[in-house]
C-alpha positions, 0 to 999 in steps of 0.5 A, a space after each residue: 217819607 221824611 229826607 233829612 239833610 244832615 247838619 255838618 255843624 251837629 255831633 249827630 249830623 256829622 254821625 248820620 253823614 258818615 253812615 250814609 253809604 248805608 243808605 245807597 248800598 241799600 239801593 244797590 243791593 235791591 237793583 243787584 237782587 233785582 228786588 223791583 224786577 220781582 215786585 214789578 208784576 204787584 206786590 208780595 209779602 215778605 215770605 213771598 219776596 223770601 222765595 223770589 230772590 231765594 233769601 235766608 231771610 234774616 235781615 230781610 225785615 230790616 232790609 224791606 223798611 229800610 227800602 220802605 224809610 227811603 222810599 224806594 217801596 211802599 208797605 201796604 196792608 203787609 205787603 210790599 210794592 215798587 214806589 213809582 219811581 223804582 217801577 220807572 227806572 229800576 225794573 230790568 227790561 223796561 226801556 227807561 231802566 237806568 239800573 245798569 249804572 247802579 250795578 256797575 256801581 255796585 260792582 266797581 265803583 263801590 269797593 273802589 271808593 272804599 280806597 279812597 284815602 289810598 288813592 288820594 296818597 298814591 294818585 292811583 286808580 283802586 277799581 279792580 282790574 283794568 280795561 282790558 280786563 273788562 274788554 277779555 270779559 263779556 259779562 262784565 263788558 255788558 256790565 259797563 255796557 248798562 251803565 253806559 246805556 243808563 247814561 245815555 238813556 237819560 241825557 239823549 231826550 234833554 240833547 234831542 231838545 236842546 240842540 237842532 240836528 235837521 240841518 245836518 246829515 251826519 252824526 259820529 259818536 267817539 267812544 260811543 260804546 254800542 251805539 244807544 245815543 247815536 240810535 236814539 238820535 238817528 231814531 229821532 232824526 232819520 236826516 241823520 246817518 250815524 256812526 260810532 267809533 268804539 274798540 272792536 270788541 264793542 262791535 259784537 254789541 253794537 250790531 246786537 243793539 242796532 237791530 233791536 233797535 231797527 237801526 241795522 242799516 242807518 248806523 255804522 261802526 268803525 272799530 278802533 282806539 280814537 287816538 291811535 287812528 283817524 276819526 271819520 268825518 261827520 257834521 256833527 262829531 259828539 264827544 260825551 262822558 270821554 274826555 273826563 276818562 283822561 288827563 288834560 294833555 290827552 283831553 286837548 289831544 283828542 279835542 283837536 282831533 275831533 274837532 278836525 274831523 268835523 265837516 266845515 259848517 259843523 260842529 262838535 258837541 261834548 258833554 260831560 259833568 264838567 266844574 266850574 272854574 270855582 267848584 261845588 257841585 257835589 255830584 260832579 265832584 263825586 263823578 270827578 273822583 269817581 275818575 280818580 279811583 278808576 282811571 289812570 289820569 282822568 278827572 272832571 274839568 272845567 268849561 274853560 279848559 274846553 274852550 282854550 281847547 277848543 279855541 287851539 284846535 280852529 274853533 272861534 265860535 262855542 256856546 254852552 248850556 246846561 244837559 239834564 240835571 248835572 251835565 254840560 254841552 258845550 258847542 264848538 263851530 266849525 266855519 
């Protein structure tokens, strides 16, 4: 296979750039299909693969080279089969499946960005429905549940290594959905006692994931809106993939109030795709409009405008490093 980088200073490739939604609405309509489920056990042939997802099977030829060109499968001998990396990460079920993110996409944040332009005139959100629509939605809340998990599930390793949690006895996610970081921290630190903090109707999946993960009497749930009531103390107060869900005044807002319900001698930890005070990092600017199209004020920001926060609310002391490929941990301490 052969990636092409488009020229932007070429006819053809400013052509192929701008058609290059193409390419990733292939991908989610595979993982929609649930294509690499299907060929998880083998490969199978294009009659077979017909039958599997119960196809019309115009288009579907087309369909699998495209799969193929991309490398997201491999053609062997009329046959096809998962390339390495899609039998890693996108065959449902497997713990290391990130396609709950990719659905979601599909779902949401794909139609969504076909509103760009109206949401650049309007300053507006343009996913539809709102959040309470998805919380009245028990499909759909599993839904954003996957996504959730996918991104933990990827950055909850590169946390594990990068910061040392054994001097510490406590562990509160805010906004921790059903509890997947804080699980797997626990699960690596049994020093730890976790807690979550989440809107109530998250509960239900949270007391589902705690006991497949055998968790059930080491992580606490605390149901509630994190701006409307009072964070539970903990030595380590984690803050990730929030803040970029709000405007810069509630930012600061839920900053300082996280920041007060660290212990003293603790610290809390946010991570998010953040900018630099001078941006250009495709991916997160592409998350950071990904707010502006489904949310009412939010946005990726830059370390700085953490810090000053961080800063107001007591903290003398942060440090940041890279988290995974494109996040950022910034570490603020409390004395």
């Amino acid at each position: 296979m052969t990636t092409i980088s488009p020229d932007v200073n070429t006819a053809a490739g400013l052509l192929r750039l701008g058609n290059m939604f193409c390419d990733a609405k292939a991908l989610l309509t595979a993982v929609d299909l649930d294509l690499f489920g299907a060929l998880a056990d083998g490969p199978a042939t294009e009659a077979e693969l017909k039958d599997r997802l119960n196809l019309n099977g115009r288009g579907l030829s087309d369909f699998l080279h495209l799969l193929v060109a991309l490398g997201l499968i491999v053609r062997q001998n009329g046959t096809f089969a998962n390339s390495p990396g899609a039998n890693a990460y996108l065959v449902r079920g497997k713990q290391s499946y990130i396609g709950g993110f990719l659905l979601r996409s599909n779902h949401n944040l794909y139609p969504a960005w076909g509103r760009l332009s109206e949401a650049l005139r309007s300053g507006e959100p343009q996913a539809a429905g709102d959040f309470q629509q998805v919380l009245r939605n028990p499909a759909i809340l599993r839904q954003f549940i996957g996504m959730m998990d996918a991104l933990t599930q990827q950055l909850a390793p590169e946390l594990i290594k990068d910061f040392d949690f054994s001097a510490y006895g406590s562990v509160l996610d805010v906004g921790g959905c059903r509890g997947n970081m804080v699980g797997r921290l626990v699960t690596a630190y049994p020093n730890l006692r976790g807690h979550v903090l989440d809107l109530p109707e998250l509960e239900p999946f949270f007391d589902e994931h705690m006991a497949t993960m055998g968790l059930a009497e080491s992580v606490d749930f605390h149901p509630g809106s994190f701006f409307e009531r009072t964070l539970p103390a903990a030595d380590i107060v984690l803050l990730g993939h929030v803040l970029h869900d709000w405007d810069a005044r509630e930012r600061e807002q839920l900053v300082r109030k996280a920041f007060e319900a660290v212990n003293p001698g603790g610290a809390l930890l946010v991570y998010d795709r953040m900018l630099d005070d001078d941006p250009d990092h495709v991916e997160n600017l592409v998350i950071s409009l990904d707010m502006l199209l489904v949310t009412e004020g939010g946005a990726e920001y830059p370390v700085s405008e953490l810090v000053s926060f961080a800063t107001a609310a007591g903290c003398a002391n942060t440090t940041q490093q890279s988290l995974g490929d494109y996040d950022t941990l910034v570490v603020c301490r409390r004395p």
